[in-house]
N, C-alpha and C positions, 0 to 999 in steps of 0.2 A: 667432660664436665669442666666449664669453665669459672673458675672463683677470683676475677679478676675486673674491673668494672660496675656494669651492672649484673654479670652472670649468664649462665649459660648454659644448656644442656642441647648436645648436638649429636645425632643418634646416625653414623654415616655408617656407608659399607664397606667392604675390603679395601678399596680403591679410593677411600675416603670420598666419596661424593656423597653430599648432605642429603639426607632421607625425610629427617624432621629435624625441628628444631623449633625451639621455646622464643628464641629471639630471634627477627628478622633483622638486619643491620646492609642498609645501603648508603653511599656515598656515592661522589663524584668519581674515586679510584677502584670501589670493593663494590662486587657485588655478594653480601655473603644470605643465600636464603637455601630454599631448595631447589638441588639439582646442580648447586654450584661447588667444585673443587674445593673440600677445606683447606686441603696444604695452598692452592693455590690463592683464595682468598688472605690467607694468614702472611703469602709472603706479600701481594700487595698490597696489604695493609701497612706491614712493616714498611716498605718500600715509602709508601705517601705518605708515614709520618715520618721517618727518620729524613727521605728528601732523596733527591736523585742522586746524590753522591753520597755512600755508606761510607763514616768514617771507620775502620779499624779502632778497638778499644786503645792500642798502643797510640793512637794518633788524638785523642781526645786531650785538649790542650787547652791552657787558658786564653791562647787566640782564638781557638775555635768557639770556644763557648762566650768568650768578647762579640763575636761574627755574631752567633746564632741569639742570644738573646738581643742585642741590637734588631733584627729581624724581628724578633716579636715584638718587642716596642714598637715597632715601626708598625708592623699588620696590625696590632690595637688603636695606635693612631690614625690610622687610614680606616677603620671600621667606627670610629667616634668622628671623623669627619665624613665620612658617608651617612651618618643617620642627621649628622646637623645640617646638613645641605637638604633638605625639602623643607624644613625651617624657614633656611635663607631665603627659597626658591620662593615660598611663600610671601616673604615678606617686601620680597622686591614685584610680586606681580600683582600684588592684591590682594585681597581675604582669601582665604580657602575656600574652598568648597566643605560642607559639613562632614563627606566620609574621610575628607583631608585631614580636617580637622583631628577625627575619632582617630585617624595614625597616630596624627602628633602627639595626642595626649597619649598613646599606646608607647610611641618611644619616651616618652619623658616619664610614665609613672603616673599620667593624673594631667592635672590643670599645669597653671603655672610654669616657671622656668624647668629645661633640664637637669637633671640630675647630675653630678661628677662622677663619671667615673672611679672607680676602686681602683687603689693602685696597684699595678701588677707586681705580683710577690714572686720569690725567687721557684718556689715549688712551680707552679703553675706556667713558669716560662722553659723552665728545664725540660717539662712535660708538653710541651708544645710542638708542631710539626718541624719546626726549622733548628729546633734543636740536634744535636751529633748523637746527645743520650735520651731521648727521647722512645727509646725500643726497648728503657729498662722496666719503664712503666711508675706511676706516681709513687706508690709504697717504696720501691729501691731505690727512686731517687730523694725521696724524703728521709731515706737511712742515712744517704750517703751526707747531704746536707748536714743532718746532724750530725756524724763521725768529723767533715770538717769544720766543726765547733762554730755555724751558723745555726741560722733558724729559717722554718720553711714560709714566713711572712715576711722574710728579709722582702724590703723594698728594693723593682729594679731602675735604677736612676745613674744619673750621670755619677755620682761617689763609688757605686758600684764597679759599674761599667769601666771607669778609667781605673779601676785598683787592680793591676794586674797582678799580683802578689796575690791579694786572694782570688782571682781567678785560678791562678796558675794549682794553689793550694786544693780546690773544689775540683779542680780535674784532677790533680793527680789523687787526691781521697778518692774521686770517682772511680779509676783506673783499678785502684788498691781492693775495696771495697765490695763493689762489683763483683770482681773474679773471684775475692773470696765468697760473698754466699753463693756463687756457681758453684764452685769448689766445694763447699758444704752441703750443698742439695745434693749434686753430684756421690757425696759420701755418705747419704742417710741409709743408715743399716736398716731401717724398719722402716713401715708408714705411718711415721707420727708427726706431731704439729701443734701446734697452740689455737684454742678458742679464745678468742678477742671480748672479754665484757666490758661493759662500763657499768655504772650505777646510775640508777634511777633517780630522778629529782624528787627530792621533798624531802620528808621522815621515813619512807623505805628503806631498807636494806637489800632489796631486792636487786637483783643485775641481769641486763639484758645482752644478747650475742650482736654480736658485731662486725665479725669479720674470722677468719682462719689465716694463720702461716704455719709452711711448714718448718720455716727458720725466724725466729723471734728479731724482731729489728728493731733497730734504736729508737723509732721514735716512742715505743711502746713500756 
């Protein structure tokens, strides 16, 4: 049972090789369906997002994490200039064609001009493939965030990126943090955990489930 994403329920045999399963998930690196090695699956997966070279937690530093969010800035900028070039392409050779057309309005949202992109925030670059901690997964790296007394919609920009003081800060909470809710799962006497509600919009009182941990985390 997997409670992490979108979820999962994956029913293998001794030898873990998947028998069924609820969610199909292929990529470029994993192929995870039936027939295929869970352990093995799990470690290439791990593999393609943390990146060919596995930092060590001792080695997660505010240069590295300088490196690695730089890199996603960068593959966001090169994916916002790959949808604006058939724009260009268009504009330099003629009208469109009408299903050209139907793209461009698909990449922009409708008629009229593109859209701006949303600026990428510090949660969602942490959790990204070229990230070093990228294999803690969104929820612990969102703890960690807030243990080093940011926020997970910190904007990542050049004031960021050159403040190596709080890099340096966000790694070593990362480092601290981390080990301990290992250390703390690690130590659970029983199988218990917290059900995640919120409340419902309006004049209800009513609350809806949301999620499970089995260790309570900061952003909660």
């Amino acid at each position: 049972l997997e409670l992490y994403a979108a979820g999962n329920v994956v029913l293998t045999d001794h030898e873990y090789k998947v028998l069924s399963l609820i969610r199909v998930f292929k990529d470029d690196e994993v192929r995870f369906t039936v027939g295929a090695s869970y352990t093995e699956a799990l470690r290439k997966h791990q593999d393609a997002s943390i990146g060919t070279e596995t930092l060590p937690v001792a080695e997660w530093s505010g240069n590295a994490l300088q490196t690695a969010l730089r890199a996603v800035v960068q593959q966001v900028e090169d994916k916002q200039r790959a949808l604006a070039e058939p724009a260009e392409d268009a504009a330099e050779g003629g009208a469109p064609s009408r299903p050209q057309q139907g793209q461009q309005k698909k990449r922009r949202g409708g008629g009229g001009k593109a859209k701006k992109a949303p600026a990428l925030n510090l949660k969602h670059a942490l959790s990204a493939r070229p990230s070093p901690v990228n294999g803690l997964g969104p929820d612990l790296i969102e703890h960690c965030i807030c243990r080093a007394g940011l926020t997970r919609d910190l904007a990542v920009d050049d004031a960021l990126l050159n403040d190596m003081d709080k890099l340096e800060h966000l790694a070593a909470t990362i480092r601290v943090e981390s080990a301990e809710i290992h250390r703390r799962l690690d130590d659970l006497d029983q199988r218990a955990g917290y059900l995640l509600l919120e409340s419902s919009s309006g004049e209800s009182d009513s609350k809806f489930y949301t999620g499970f941990e089995p260790v309570l985390l900061a952003q909660h």
